[in-house]
C-alpha positions in Angstrom: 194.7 124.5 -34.9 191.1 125.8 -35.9 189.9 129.0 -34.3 186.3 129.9 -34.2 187.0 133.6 -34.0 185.8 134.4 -37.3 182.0 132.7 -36.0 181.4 135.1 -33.4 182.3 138.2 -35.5 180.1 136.6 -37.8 177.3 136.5 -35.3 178.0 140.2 -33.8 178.2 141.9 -37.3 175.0 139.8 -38.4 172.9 140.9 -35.6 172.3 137.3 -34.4 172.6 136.1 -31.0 173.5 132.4 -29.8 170.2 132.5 -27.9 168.9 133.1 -31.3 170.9 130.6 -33.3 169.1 127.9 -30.4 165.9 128.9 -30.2 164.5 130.4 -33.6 166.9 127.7 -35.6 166.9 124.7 -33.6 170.9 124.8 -33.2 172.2 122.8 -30.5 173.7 124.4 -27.5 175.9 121.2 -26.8 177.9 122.1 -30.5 178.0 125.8 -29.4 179.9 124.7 -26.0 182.0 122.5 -28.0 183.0 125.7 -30.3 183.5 128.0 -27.3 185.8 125.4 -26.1 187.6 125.1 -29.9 186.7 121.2 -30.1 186.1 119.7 -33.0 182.3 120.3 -35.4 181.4 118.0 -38.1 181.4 119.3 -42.0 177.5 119.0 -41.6 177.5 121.5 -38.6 179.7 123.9 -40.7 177.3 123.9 -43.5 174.2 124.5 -41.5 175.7 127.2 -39.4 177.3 128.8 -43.1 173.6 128.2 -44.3 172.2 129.7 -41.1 174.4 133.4 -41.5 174.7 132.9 -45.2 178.1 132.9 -45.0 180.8 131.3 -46.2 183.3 128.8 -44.5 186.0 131.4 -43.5 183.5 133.3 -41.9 182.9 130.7 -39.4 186.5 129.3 -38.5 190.2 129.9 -39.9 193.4 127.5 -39.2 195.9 129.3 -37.1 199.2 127.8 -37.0 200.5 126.7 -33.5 203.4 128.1 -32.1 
């Protein structure tokens, strides 16, 4: 399954909040809900959020295998 840990590390150690990534970047609080509630983004989500913290992939979700 995908985990979207690695995204709010990434936020916390970048020093950006979700009320930031909403308001100051235009991000939508529907794909933020789905994330908190590990449903599925689209490839275009994942690169504007990696081009939003200037990160790369892994630093936004991982595969964890289910148990």
């Amino acid at each position: 399954m995908i985990s979207y840990e690695p995204f709010y590390k990434t936020l916390t150690d970048k020093g950006v909040t979700e009320y930031q990534l909403i308001f100051k970047h235009g991000f939508s609080a529907h794909i933020l809900h789905r994330m908190k509630h590990g449903e599925a983004i689209t490839t275009k989500t994942l690169d504007t959020l990696c081009f939003i913290l200037n990160c790369p992939v892994t630093a936004v979700l991982e595969y964890v295998e289910d148990k």
